[in-house]
Every structure is written in structure tokens, then in C-alpha cells.
Biopython code that builds the backbone (N, CA, C, O; Angstrom):
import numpy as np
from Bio.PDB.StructureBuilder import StructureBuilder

atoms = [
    (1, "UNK", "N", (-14.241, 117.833, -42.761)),
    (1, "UNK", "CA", (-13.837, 117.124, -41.570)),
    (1, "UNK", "C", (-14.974, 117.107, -40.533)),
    (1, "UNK", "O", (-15.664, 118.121, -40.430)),
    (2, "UNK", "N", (-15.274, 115.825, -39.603)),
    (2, "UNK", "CA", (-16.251, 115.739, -38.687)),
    (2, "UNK", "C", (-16.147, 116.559, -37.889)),
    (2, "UNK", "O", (-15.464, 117.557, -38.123)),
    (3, "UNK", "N", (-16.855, 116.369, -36.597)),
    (3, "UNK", "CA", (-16.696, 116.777, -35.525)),
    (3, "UNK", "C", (-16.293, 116.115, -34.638)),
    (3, "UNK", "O", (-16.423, 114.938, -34.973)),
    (4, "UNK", "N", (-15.524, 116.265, -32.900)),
    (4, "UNK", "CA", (-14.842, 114.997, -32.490)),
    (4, "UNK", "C", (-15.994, 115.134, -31.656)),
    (4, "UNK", "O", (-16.662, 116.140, -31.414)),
    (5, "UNK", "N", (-16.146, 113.672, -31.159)),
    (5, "UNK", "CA", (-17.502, 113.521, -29.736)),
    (5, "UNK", "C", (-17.074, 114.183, -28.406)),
    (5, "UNK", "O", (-15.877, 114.352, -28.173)),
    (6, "UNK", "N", (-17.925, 114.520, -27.626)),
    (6, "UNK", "CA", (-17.740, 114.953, -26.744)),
    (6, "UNK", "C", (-17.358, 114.021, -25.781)),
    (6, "UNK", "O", (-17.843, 112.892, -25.694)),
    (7, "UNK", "N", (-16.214, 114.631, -24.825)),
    (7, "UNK", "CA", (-15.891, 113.497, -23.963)),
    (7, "UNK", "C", (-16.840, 113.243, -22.805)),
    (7, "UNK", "O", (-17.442, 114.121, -22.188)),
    (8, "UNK", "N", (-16.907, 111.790, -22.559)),
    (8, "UNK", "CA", (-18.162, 111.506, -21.763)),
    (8, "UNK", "C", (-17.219, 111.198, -20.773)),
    (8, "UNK", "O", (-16.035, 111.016, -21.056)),
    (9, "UNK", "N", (-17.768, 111.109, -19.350)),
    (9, "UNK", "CA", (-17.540, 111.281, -17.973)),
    (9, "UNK", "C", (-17.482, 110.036, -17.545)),
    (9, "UNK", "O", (-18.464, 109.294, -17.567)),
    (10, "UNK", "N", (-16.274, 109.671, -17.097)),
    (10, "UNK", "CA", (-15.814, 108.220, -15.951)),
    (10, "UNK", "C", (-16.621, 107.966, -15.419)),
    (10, "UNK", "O", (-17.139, 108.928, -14.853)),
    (11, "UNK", "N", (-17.342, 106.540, -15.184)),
    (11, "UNK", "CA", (-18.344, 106.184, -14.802)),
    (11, "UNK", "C", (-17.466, 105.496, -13.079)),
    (11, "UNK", "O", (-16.480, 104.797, -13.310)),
    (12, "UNK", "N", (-17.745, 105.654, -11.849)),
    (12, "UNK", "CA", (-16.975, 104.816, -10.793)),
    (12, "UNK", "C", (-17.843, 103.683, -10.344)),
    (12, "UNK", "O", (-19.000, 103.265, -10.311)),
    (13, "UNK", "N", (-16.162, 103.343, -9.904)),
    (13, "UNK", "CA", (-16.632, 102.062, -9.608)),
    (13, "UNK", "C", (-17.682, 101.517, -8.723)),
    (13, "UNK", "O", (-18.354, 100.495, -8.861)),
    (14, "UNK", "N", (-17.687, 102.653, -7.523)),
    (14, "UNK", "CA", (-18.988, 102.629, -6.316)),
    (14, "UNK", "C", (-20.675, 102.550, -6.699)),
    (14, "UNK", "O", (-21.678, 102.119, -6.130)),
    (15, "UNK", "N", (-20.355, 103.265, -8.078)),
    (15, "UNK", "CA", (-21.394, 103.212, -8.986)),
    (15, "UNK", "C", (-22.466, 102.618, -9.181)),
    (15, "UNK", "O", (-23.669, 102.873, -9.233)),
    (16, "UNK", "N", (-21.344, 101.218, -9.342)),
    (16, "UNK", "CA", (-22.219, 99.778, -10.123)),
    (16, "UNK", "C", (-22.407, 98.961, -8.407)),
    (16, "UNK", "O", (-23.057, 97.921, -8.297)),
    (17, "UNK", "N", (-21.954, 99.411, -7.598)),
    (17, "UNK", "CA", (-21.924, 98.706, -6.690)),
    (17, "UNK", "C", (-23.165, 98.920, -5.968)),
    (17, "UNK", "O", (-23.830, 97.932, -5.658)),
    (18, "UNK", "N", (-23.579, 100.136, -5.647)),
    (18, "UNK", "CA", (-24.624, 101.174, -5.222)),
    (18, "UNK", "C", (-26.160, 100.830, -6.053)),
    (18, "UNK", "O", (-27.275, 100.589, -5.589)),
    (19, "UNK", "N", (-25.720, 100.915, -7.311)),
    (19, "UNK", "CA", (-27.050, 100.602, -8.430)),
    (19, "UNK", "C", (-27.501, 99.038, -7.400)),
    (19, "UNK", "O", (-28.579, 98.860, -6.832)),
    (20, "UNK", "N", (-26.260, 98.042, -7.415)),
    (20, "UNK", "CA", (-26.600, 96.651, -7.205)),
    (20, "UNK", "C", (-27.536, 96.844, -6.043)),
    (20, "UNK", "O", (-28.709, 96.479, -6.120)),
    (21, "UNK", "N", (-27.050, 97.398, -4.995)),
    (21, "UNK", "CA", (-27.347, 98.177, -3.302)),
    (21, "UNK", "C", (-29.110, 98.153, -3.589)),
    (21, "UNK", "O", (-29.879, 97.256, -3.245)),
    (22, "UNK", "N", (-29.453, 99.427, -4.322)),
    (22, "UNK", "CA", (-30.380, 99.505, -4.795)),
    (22, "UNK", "C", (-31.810, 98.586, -4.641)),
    (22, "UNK", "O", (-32.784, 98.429, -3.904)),
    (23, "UNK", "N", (-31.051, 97.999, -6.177)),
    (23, "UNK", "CA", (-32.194, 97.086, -6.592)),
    (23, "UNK", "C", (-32.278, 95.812, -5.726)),
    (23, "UNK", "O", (-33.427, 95.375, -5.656)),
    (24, "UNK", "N", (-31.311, 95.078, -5.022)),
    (24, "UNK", "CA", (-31.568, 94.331, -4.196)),
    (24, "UNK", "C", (-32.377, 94.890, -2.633)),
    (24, "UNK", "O", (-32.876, 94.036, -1.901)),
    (25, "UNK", "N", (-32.418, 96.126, -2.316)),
    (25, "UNK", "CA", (-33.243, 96.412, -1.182)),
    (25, "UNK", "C", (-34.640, 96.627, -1.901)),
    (25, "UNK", "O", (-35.538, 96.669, -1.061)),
    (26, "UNK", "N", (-35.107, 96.779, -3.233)),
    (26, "UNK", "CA", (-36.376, 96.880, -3.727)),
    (26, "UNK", "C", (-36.615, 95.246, -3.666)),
    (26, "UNK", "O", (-37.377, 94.621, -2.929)),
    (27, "UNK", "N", (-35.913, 94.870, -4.460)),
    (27, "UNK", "CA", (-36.215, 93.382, -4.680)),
    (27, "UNK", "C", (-36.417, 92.686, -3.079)),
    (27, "UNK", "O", (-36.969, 91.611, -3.310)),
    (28, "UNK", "N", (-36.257, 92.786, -1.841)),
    (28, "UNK", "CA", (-36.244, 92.256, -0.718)),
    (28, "UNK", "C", (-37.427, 92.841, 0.069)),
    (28, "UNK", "O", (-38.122, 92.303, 0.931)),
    (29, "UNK", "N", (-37.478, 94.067, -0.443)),
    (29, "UNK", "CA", (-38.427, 94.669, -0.010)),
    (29, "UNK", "C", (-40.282, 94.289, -0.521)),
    (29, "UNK", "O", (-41.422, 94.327, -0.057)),
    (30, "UNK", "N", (-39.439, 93.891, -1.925)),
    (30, "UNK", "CA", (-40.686, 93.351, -2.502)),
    (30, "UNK", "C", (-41.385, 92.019, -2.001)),
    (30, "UNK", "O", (-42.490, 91.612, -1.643)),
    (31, "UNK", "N", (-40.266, 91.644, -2.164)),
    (31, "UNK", "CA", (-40.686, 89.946, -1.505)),
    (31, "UNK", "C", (-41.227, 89.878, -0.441)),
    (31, "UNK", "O", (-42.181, 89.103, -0.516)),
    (32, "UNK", "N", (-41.111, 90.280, 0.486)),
    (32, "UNK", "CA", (-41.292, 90.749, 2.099)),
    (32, "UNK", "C", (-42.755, 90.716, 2.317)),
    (32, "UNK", "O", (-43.516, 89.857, 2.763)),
    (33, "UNK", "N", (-43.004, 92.610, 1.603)),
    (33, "UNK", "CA", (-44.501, 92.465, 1.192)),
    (33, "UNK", "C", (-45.280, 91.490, 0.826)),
    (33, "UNK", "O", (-46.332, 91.328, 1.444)),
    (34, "UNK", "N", (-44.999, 90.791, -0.057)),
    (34, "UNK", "CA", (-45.834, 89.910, -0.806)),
    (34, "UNK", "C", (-46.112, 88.723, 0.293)),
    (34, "UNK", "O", (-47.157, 88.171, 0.640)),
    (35, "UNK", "N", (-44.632, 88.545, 0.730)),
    (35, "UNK", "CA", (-44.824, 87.393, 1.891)),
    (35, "UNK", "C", (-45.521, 87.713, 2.935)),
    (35, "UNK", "O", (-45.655, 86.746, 3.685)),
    (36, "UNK", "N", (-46.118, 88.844, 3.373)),
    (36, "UNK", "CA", (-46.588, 89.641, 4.512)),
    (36, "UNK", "C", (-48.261, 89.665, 4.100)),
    (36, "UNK", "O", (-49.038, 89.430, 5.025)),
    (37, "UNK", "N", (-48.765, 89.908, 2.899)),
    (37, "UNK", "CA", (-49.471, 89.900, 2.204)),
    (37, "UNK", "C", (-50.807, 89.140, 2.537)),
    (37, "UNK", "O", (-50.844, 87.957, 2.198)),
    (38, "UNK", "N", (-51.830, 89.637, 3.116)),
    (38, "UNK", "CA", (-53.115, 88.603, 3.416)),
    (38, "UNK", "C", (-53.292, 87.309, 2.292)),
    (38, "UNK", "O", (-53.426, 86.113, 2.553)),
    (39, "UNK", "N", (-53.253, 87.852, 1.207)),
    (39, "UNK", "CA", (-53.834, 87.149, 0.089)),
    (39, "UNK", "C", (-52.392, 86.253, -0.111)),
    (39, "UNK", "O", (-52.283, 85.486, -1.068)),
    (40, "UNK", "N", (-51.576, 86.382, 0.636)),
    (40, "UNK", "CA", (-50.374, 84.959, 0.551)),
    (40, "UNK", "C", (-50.842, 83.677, 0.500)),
    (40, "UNK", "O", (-51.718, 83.386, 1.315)),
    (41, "UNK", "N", (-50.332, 82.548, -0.534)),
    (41, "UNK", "CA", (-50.831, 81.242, -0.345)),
    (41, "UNK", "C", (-49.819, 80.815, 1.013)),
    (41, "UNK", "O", (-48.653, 81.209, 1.044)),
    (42, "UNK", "N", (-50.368, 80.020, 2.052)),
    (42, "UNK", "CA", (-49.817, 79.282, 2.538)),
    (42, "UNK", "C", (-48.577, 78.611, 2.010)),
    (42, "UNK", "O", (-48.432, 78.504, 0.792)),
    (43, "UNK", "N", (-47.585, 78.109, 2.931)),
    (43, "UNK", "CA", (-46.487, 77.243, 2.070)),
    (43, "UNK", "C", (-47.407, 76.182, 2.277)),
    (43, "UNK", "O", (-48.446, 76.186, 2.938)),
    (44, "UNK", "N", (-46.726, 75.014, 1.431)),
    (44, "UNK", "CA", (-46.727, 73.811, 1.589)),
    (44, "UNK", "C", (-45.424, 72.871, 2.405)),
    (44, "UNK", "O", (-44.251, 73.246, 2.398)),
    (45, "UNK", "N", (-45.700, 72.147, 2.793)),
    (45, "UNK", "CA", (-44.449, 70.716, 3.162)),
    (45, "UNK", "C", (-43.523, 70.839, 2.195)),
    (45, "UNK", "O", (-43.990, 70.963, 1.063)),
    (46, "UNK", "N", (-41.905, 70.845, 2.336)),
    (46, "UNK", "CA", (-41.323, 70.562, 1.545)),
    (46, "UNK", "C", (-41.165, 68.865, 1.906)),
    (46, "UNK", "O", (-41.325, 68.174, 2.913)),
    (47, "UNK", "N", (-40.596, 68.528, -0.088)),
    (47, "UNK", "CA", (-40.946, 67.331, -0.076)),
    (47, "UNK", "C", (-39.526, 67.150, -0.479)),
    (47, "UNK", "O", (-39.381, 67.277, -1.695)),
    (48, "UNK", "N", (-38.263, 66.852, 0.282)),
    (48, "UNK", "CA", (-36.871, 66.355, -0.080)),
    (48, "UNK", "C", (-36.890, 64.847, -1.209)),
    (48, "UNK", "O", (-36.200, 64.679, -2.214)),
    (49, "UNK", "N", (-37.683, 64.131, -0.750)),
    (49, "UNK", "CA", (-37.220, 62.538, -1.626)),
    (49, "UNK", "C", (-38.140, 63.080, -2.904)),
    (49, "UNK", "O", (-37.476, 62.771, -3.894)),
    (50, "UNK", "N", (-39.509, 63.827, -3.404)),
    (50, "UNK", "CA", (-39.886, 64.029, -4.287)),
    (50, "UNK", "C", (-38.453, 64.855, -5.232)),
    (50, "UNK", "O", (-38.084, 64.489, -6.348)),
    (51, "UNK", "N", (-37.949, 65.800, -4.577)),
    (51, "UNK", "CA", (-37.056, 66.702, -5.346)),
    (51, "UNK", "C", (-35.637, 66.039, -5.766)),
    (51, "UNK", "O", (-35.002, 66.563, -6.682)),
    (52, "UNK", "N", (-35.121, 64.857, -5.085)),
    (52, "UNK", "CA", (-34.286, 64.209, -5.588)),
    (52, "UNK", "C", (-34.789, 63.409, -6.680)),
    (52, "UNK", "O", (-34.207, 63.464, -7.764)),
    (53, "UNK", "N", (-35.840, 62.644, -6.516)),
    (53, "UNK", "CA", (-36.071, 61.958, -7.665)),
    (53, "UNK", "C", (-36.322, 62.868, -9.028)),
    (53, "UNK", "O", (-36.037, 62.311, -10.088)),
    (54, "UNK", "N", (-36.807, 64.152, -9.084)),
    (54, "UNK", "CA", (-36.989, 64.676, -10.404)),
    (54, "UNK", "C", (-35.525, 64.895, -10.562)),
    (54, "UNK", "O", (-35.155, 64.441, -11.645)),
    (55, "UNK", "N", (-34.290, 65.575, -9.679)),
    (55, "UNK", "CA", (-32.905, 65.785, -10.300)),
    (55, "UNK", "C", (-32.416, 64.345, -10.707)),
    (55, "UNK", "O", (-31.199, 64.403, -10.883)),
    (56, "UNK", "N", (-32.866, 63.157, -10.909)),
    (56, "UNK", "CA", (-31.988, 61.912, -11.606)),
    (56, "UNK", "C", (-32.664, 62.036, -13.076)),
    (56, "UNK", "O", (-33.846, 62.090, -13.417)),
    (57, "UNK", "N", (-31.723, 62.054, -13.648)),
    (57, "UNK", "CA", (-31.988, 61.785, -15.509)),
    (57, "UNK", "C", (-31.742, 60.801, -16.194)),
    (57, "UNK", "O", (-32.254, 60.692, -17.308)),
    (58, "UNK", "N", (-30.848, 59.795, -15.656)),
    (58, "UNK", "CA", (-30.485, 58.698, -16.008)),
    (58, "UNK", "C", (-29.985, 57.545, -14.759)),
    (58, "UNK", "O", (-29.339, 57.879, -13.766)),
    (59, "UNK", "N", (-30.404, 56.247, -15.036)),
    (59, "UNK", "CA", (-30.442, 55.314, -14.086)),
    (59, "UNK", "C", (-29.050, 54.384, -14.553)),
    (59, "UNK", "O", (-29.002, 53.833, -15.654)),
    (60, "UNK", "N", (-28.196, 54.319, -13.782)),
    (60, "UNK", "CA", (-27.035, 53.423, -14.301)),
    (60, "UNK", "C", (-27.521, 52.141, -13.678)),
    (60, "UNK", "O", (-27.710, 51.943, -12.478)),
    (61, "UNK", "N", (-27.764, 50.956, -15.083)),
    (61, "UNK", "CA", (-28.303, 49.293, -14.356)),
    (61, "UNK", "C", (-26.641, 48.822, -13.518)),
    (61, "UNK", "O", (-26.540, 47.762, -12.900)),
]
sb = StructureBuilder()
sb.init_structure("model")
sb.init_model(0)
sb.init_chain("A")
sb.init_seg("    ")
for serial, (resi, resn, name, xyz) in enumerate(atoms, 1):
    if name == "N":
        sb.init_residue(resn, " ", resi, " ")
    sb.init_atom(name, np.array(xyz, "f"), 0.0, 1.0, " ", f" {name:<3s}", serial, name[0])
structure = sb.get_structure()
């Protein structure tokens, strides 16, 4: 006869919430920097009528 596994420990729910907490203040934090960053490219102009025309895929005559 085997052996039975050991019982593993309830994971909570604050848990997964906290992990999320986390990595989104690295991830914001990261960006930040980078945007702060000497060696940042400049933005450019956004271009609204360029970005509509690439979302059309088909032209109804």
C-alpha cells in the first residue's frame, strides 16, 4: 500500500489579490522610470485619421 500525500495548505483568497498588488506597482514603477529616463525617445503626434484607417478591413461599395 502507498503512502497518502501530505495535506497541502489553503491557499487565500487575499493572496492572489496581493500577488496582483505586487506586480502591478513593479510594472508602474517600471514604466515610470523608463518614461523618466534621459535616453527616452520623445513622443510623437498622435495621428487619429491614420489609426482609423488601418482598423477598416473591408470597404462595403
Amino acid at each position: 500500500m502507498s503512502k497518502r500525500p501530505t495535506p497541502k495548505k489553503r491557499r487565500a483568497k487575499s493572496k492572489g489579490r496581493h500577488q496582483r498588488g505586487v506586480y502591478e506597482a513593479k510594472q508602474i514603477k517600471r514604466l515610470r522610470n523608463r518614461q523618466q529616463s534621459p535616453y527616452a525617445l520623445p513622443v510623437g503626434p498622435r495621428d487619429a485619421e491614420g489609426k482609423a484607417l488601418e482598423g477598416i478591413t473591408r470597404i462595403k461599395a
